[in-house]
SEDREN-963396 format. One record per residue (C-alpha): residue number from 1; residue in three letters; y, x, z. Coordinates in nm, 3 decimals. Layout:
[NUM, ALA, [Y, X, Z]];
...
This chain:
[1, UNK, [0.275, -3.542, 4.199]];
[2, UNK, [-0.035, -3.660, 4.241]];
[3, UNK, [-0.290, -3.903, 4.029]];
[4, UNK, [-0.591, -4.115, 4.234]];
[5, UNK, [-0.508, -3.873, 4.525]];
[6, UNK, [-0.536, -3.524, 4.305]];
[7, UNK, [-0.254, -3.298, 4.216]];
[8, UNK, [-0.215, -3.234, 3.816]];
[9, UNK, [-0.178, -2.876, 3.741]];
[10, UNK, [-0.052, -2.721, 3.444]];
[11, UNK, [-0.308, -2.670, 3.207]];
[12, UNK, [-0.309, -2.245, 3.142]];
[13, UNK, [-0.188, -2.048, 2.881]];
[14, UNK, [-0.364, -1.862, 2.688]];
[15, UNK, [-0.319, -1.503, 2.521]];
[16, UNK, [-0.397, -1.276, 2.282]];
[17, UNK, [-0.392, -0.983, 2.504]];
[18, UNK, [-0.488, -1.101, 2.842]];
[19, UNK, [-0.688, -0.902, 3.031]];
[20, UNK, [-0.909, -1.191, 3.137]];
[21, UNK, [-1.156, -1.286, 2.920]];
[22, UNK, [-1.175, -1.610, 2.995]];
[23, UNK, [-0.776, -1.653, 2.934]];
[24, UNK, [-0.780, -1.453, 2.641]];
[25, UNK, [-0.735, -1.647, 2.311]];
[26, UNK, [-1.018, -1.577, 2.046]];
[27, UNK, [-0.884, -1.745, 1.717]];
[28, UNK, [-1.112, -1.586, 1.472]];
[29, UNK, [-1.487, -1.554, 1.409]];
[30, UNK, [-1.727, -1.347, 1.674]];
[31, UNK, [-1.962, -1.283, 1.375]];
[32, UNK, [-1.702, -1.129, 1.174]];
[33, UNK, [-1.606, -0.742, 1.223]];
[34, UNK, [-1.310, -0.731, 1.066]];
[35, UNK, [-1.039, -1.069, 0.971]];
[36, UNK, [-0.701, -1.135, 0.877]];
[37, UNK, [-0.553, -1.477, 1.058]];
[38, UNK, [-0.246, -1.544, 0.870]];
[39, UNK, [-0.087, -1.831, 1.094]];
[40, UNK, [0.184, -2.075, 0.969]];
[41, UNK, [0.112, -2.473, 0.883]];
[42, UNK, [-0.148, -2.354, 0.679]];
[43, UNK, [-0.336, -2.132, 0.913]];
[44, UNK, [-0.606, -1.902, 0.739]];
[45, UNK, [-0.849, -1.666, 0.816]];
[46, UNK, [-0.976, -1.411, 0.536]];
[47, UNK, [-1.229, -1.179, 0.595]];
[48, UNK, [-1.191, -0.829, 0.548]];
[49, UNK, [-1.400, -0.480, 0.522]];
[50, UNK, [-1.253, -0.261, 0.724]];
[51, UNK, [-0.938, -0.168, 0.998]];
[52, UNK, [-0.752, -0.067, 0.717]];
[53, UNK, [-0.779, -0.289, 0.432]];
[54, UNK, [-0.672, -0.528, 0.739]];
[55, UNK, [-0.401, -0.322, 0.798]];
[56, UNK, [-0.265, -0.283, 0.393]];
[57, UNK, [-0.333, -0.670, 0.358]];
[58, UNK, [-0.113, -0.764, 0.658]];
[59, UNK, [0.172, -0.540, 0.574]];
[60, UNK, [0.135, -0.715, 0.223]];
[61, UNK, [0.132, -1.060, 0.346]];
[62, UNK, [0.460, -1.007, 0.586]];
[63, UNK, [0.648, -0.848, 0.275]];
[64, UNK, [0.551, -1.125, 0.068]];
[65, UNK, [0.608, -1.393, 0.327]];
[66, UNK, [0.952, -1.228, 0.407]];
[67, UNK, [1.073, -1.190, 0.005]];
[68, UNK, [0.946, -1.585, 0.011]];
[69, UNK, [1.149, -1.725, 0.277]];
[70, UNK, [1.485, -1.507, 0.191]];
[71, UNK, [1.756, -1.758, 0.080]];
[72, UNK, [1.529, -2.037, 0.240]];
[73, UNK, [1.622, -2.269, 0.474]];
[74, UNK, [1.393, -2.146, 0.801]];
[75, UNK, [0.998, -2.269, 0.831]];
[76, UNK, [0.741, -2.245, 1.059]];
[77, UNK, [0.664, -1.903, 1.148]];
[78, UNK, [0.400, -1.697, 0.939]];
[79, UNK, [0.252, -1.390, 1.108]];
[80, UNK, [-0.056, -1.168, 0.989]];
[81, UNK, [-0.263, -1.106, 1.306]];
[82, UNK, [-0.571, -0.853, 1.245]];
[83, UNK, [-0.841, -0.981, 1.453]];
[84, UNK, [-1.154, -0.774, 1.593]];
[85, UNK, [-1.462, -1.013, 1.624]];
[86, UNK, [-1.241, -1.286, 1.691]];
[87, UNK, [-0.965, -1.135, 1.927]];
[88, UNK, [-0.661, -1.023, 1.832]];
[89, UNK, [-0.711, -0.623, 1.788]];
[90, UNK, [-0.476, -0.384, 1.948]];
[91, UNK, [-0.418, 0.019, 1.862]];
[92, UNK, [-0.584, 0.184, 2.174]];
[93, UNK, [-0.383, 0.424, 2.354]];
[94, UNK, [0.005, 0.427, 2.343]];
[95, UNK, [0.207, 0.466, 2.050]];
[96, UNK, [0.319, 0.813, 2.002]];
[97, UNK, [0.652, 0.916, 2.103]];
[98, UNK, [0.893, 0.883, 1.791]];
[99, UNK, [0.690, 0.611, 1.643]];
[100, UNK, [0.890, 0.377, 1.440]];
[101, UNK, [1.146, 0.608, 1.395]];
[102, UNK, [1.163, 0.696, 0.998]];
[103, UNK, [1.268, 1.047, 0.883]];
[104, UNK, [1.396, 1.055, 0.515]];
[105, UNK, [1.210, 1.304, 0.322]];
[106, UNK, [1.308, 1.382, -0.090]];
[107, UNK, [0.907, 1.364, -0.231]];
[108, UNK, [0.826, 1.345, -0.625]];
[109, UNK, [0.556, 1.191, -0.823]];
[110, UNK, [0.503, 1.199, -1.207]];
[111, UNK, [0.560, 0.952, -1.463]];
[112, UNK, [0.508, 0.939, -1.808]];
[113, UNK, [0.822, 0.982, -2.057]];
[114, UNK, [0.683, 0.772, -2.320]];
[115, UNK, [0.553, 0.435, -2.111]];
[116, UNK, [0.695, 0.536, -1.790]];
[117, UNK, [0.354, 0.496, -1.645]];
[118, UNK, [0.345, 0.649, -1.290]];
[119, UNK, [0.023, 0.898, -1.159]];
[120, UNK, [-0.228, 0.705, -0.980]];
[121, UNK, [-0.553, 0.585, -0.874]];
[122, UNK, [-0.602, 0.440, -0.541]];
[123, UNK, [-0.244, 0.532, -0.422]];
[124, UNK, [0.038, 0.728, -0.599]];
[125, UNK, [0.017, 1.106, -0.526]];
[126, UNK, [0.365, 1.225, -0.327]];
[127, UNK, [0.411, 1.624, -0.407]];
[128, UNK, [0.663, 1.880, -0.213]];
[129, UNK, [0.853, 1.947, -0.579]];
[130, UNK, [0.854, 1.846, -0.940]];
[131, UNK, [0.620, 2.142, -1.067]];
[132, UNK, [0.383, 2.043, -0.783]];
[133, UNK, [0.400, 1.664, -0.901]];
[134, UNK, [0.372, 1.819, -1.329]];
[135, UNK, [0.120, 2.044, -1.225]];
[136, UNK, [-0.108, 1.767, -1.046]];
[137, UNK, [-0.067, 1.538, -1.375]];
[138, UNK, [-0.177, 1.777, -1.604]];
[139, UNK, [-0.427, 1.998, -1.394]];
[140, UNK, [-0.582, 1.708, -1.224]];
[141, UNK, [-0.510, 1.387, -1.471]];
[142, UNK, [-0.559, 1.552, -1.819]];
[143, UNK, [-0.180, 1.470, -1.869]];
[144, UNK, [-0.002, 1.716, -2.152]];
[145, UNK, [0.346, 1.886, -2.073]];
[146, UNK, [0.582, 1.888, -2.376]];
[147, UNK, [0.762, 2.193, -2.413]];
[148, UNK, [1.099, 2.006, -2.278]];
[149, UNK, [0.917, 1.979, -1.954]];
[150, UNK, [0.837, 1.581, -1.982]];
[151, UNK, [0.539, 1.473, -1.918]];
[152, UNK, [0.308, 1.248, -2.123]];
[153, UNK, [0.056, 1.048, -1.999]];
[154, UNK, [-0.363, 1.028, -2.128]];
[155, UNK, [-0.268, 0.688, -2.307]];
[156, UNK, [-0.417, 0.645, -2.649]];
[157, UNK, [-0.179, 0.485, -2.908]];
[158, UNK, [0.038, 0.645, -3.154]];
[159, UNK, [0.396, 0.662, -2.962]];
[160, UNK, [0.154, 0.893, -2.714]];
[161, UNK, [-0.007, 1.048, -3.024]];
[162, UNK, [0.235, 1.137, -3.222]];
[163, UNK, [0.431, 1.344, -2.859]];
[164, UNK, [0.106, 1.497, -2.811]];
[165, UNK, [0.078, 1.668, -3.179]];
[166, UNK, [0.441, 1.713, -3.155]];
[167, UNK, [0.397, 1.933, -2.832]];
[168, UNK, [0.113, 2.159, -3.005]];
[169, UNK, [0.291, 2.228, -3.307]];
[170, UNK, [0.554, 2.370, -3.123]];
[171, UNK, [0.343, 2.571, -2.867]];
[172, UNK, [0.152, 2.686, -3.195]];
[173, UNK, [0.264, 3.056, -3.305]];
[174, UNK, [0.606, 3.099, -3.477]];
[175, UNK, [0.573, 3.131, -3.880]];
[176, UNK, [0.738, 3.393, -4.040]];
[177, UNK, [0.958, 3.321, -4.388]];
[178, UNK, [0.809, 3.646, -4.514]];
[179, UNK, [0.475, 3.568, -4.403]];
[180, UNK, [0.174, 3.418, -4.645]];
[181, UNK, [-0.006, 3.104, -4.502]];
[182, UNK, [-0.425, 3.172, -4.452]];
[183, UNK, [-0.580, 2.936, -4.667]];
């Protein structure tokens, strides 16, 4: 077809991953290490620290976006894209053979039998066993052991208290009937 005697051609797509710079799509900020562009009718772009706070925020924002939209009647489409000063950023290399594919493991973590309070700071410590997980809490996290083998956590109020007190009279020694209290 032609217009005033020139042909119309289809305007070009552009991508996120083309090889070409000048077909390759560049949605976020040049300036900008490190951004999250969360797409949708709302499209955003947040700016983040680092690869991996990236990473934990779009893994975040799909759960939360998924959990949202479940008994929903379908939207637009919302995607977390982590860009690299501007362009969509890609893992170099190829994935690893097996990745994606989960392997069940049985891993334990503390938590405390008064509140129910679980170990952690940044991210909850995973152990091999239960005395690994115990020995962490109270080695590491100034948690006490009762004598039952529960844990309770560094908490201050009197539930806490009163298991902690509870725990060192009964690790105290053993009185004897026949024997006469110190004063």
């Amino acid at each position: 077809m032609t217009n005033s005697g020139t042909a119309i051609t289809p305007s070009v797509r552009r991508s996120l991953f083309a090889t070409d710079p000048d077909q390759r799509l560049r949605p976020g900020t040049p300036t900008r290490a490190w951004e999250l562009w969360l797409t949708g009718p709302d499209s955003t772009l947040l700016e983040m620290p680092d690869l991996a706070t990236a990473l934990m925020a779009a893994a975040e924002y799909t759960a939360m976006t998924i959990d949202r939209d479940e008994n929903h009647p379908p939207q637009a489409a919302h995607h977390a894209v982590i860009l690299h000063h501007g362009y969509a950023w890609r893992r170099e290399g190829a994935a690893r053979s097996g990745a994606g594919i989960a392997v069940p493991s049985l891993c334990w973590t503390a938590r405390c039998s008064i509140c129910g309070d679980l170990v952690e700071d940044e991210f909850i410590p995973h152990h091999d066993s239960a005395e690994s997980a115990a020995n962490d809490a109270v080695g590491s996290r100034g948690w006490t052991e009762l004598p039952t083998g529960r844990l309770v956590c560094e908490r201050d109020d009197s539930e806490h208290e009163e298991a902690r007190a509870h725990a060192r009279t009964e690790d105290g020694p053993e009185q004897d009937e026949d024997q006469l209290s110190l004063l």
